[in-house]
C-alpha positions as CSV (number, residue, x, y, z in Angstrom):
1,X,13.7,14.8,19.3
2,X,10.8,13.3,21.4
3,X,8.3,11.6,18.6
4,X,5.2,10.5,19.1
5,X,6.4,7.1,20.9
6,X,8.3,9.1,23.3
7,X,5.3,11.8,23.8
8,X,2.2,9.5,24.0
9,X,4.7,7.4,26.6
10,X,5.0,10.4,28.9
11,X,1.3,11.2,28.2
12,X,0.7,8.1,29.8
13,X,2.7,8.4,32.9
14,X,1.6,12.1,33.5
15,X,-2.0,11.7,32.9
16,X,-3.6,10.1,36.0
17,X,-1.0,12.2,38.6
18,X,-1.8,15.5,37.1
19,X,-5.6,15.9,38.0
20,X,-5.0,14.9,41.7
21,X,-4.6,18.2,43.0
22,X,-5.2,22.0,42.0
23,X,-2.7,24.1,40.6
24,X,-1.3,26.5,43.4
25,X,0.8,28.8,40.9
26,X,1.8,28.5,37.6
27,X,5.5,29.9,36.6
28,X,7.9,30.9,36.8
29,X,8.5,30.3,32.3
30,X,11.2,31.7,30.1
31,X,11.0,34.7,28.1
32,X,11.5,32.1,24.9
33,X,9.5,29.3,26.3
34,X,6.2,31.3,26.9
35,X,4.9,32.0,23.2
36,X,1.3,33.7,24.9
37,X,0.4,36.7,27.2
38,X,-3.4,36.1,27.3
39,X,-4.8,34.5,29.0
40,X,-2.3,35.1,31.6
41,X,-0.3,32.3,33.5
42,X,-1.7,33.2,36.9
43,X,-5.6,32.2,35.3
44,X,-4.3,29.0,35.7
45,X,-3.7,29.2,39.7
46,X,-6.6,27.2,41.9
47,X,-7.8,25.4,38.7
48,X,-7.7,21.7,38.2
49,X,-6.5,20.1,35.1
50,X,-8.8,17.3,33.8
51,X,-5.3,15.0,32.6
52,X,-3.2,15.0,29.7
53,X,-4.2,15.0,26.1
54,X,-2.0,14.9,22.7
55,X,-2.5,16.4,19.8
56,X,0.9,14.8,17.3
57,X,3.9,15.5,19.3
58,X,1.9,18.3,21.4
59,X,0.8,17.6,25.2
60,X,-2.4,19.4,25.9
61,X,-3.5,19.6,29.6
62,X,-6.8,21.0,29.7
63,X,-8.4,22.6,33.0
64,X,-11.2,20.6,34.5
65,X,-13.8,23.5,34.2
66,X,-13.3,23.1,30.2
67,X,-12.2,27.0,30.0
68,X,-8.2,26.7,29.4
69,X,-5.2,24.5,27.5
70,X,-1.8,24.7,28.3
71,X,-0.3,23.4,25.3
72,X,3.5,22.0,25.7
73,X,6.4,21.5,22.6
74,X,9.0,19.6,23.4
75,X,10.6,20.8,20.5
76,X,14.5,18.9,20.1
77,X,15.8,19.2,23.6
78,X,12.5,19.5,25.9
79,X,12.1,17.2,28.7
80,X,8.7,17.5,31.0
81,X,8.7,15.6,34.5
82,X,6.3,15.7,37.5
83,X,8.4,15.8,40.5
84,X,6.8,14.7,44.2
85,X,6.9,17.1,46.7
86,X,10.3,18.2,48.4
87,X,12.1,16.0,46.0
88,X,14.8,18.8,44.5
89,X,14.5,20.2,40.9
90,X,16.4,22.5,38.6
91,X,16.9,26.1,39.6
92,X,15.7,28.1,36.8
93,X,13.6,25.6,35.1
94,X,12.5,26.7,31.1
95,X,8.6,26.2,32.7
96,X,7.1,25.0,36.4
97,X,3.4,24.6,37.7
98,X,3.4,24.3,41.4
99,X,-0.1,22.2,42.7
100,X,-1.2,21.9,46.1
101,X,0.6,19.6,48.2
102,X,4.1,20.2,46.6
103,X,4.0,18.3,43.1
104,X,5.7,19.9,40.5
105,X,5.5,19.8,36.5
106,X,9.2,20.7,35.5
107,X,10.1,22.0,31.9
108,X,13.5,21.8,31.3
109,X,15.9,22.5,27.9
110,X,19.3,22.3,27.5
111,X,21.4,24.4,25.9
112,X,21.7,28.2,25.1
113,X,18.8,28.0,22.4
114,X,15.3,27.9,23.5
115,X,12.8,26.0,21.4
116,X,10.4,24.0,23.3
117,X,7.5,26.3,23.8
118,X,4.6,26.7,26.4
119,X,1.4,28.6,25.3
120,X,-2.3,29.1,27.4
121,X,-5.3,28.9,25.0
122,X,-9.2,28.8,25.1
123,X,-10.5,25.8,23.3
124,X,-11.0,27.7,20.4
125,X,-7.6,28.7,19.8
126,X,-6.5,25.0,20.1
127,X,-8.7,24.0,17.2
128,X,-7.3,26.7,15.2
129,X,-3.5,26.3,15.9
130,X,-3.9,22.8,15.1
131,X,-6.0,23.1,11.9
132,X,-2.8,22.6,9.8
133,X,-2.4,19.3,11.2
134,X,-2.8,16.3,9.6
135,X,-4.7,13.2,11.4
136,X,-3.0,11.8,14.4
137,X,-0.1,8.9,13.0
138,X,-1.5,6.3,16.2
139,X,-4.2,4.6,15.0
140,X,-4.0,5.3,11.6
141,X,-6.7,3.3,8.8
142,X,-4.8,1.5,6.0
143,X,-7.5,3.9,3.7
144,X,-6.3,7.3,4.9
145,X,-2.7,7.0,4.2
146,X,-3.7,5.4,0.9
147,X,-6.3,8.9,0.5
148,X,-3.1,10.9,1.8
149,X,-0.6,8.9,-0.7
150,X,-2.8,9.4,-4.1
151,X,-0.7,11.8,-6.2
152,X,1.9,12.9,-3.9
153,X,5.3,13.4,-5.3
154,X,7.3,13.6,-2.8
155,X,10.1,11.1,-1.1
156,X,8.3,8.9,1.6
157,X,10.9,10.2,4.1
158,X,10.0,13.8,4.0
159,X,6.3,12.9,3.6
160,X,6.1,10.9,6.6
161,X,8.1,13.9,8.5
162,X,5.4,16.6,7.5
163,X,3.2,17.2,9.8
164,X,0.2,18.6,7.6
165,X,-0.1,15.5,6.3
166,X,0.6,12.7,9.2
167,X,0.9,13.9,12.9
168,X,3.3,12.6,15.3
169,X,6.5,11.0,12.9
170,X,9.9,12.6,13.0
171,X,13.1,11.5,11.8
172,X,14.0,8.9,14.0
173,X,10.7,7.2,13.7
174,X,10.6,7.7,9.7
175,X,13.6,5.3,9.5
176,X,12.2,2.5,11.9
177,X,8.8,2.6,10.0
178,X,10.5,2.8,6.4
179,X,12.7,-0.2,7.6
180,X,10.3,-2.5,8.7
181,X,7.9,-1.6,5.7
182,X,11.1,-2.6,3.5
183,X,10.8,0.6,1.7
184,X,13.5,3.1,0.0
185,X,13.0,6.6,1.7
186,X,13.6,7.9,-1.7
187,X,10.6,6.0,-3.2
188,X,7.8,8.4,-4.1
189,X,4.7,8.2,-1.7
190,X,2.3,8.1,-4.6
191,X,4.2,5.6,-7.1
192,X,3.3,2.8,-4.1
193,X,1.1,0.3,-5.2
194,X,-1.4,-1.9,-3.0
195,X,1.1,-4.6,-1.4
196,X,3.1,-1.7,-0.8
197,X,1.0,1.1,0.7
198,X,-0.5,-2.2,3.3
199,X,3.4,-2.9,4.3
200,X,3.6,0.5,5.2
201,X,0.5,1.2,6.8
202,X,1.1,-2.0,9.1
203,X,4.5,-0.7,9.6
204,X,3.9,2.5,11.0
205,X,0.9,1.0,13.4
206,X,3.7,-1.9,14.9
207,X,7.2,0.5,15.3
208,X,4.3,3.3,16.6
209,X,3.1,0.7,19.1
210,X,6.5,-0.6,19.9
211,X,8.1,2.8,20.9
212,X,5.6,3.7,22.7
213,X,6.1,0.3,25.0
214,X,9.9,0.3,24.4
215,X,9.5,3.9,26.1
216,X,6.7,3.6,28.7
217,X,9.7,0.8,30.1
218,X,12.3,3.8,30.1
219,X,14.4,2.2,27.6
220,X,17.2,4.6,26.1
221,X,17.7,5.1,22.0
222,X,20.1,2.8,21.8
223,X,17.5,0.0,23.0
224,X,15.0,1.4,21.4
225,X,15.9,2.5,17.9
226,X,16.6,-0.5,15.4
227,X,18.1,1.8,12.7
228,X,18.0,5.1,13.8
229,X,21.5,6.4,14.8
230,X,23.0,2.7,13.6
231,X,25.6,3.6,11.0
232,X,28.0,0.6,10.4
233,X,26.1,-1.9,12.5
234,X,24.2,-5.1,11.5
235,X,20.6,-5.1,10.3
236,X,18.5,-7.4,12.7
237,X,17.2,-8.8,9.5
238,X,19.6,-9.3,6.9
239,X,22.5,-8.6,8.7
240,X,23.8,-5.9,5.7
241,X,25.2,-3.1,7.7
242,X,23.4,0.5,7.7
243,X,24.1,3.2,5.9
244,X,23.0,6.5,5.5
245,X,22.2,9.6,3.3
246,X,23.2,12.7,5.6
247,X,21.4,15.9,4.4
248,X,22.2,19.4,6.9
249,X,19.4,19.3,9.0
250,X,18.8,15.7,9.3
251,X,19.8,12.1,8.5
252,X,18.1,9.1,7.1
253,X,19.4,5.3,8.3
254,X,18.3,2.4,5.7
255,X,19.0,-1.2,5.6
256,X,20.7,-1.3,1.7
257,X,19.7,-5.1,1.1
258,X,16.1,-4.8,2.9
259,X,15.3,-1.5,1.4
260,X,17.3,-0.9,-2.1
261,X,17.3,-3.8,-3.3
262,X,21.4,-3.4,-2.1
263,X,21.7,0.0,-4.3
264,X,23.4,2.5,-1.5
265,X,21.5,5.6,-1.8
266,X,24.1,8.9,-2.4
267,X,25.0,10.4,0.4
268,X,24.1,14.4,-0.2
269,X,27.5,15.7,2.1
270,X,30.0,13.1,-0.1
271,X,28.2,14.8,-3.5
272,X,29.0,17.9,-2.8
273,X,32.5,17.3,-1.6
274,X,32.8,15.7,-4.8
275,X,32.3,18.3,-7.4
């Protein structure tokens, strides 16, 4: 699932291209993709859009007369490209803007089930759909996560994952930071003490910073990711090998020796296979 590495990367690489050239029509978008009616798509046609913005693992692209936002999800399967004009695209793309001169924005997804999502909003709107968010992971001050740790309860896996507390960290990116922080996923967010909460608050700036180089270079996961996906293989630091705790939805990658203390953490399928 793009994070906020991968996101803020093709933020980057979208943002100067994009306000070159007015938008000549805006469409065709999937019946799943397109979460709004009003305004409609068409509102966007002769406008110009003043770059690319992001808002945790959202891309905003708001018009240059400060009246619209198109707000993209990549959701799990998403991917968002500019293509140059002429050059050949997908034939029924999830979500295209057409601007003058031939350029196209392309949103594609995979797959029978449609998740990423495309909606048009007013300014206003934005600030309320994105009221539940939490402040913006990039950038964060060593005080806020220690504000946002005080008295939570839960595991520092699913807290970094929510997004109404920290914007922008997923999965994949929970398991780098927790593995460079030398942290157990398990350990409770507000049980960390000083020493602690600064390891993690450095750890999430560096692997942050990282992916989002790694990425802008169009490196692959396997490049990329240091733990993520890395079952059996050597940690970089220790050279324990990595194992994991697999849960339905999602699973968590942790260096036993540099996180544990070299306890391996239950995995949740084995348990239940077991009883």
């Amino acid at each position: 699932m793009p994070e906020l590495p991968e996101v803020e990367a093709l933020r980057r690489s979208l943002d100067e291209s994009l306000s070159l050239a007015p938008i000549e029509h805006a469409g065709p978008a999937h019946l799943a993709t397109l979460k709004t009616a009003e305004p409609p798509l068409r509102a966007l046609e002769g406008r110009r859009l003043a770059g690319v913005r992001r808002r945790g693992k959202r891309l905003l692209f708001p018009t240059a007369d400060g009246e619209l936002v198109l707000v993209v999800h990549l959701m799990s399967a998403g991917r968002l490209r500019l293509l140059a004009a002429q050059k050949r695209g997908p034939v029924a793309p999830a979500f295209q803007l057409s601007f003058e001169g031939g350029a196209r924005l392309i949103l594609t997804e995979p797959g029978k089930r449609k998740r990423a999502g495309v909606w048009l909003l007013t300014p206003e709107r934005v600030e309320k759909e994105f009221a539940h968010l939490g402040p913006d992971a990039l950038g964060l001050e060593p005080a806020t996560l220690a504000r946002l740790c005080k008295g939570e309860r839960r595991r520092l896996h699913g807290f970094l994952r929510d997004q109404r507390v920290l914007a922008g960290i997923g999965r994949a990116w929970a398991n780098e930071i927790l593995h460079t922080a030398r942290l157990s996923p398990f350990a409770l967010a507000g049980e960390l003490d000083g020493e602690a909460l600064g390891r993690l608050a450095g750890a999430i700036s560096s692997e942050l910073e990282r992916g989002i180089q790694l990425r802008e270079q169009g490196l692959s996961n396997d490049d990329v990711y240091r733990v993520h996906g890395k079952l059996g293989q050597t940690c970089r630091v220790c050279q324990t090998p990595i194992a994991q705790v697999a849960f339905e939805e999602h699973t968590i990658y942790y260096c036993p020796r540099c996180q544990t203390g070299g306890r391996k953490l239950a995995d949740r399928r084995l348990s239940r296979l077991l009883r």
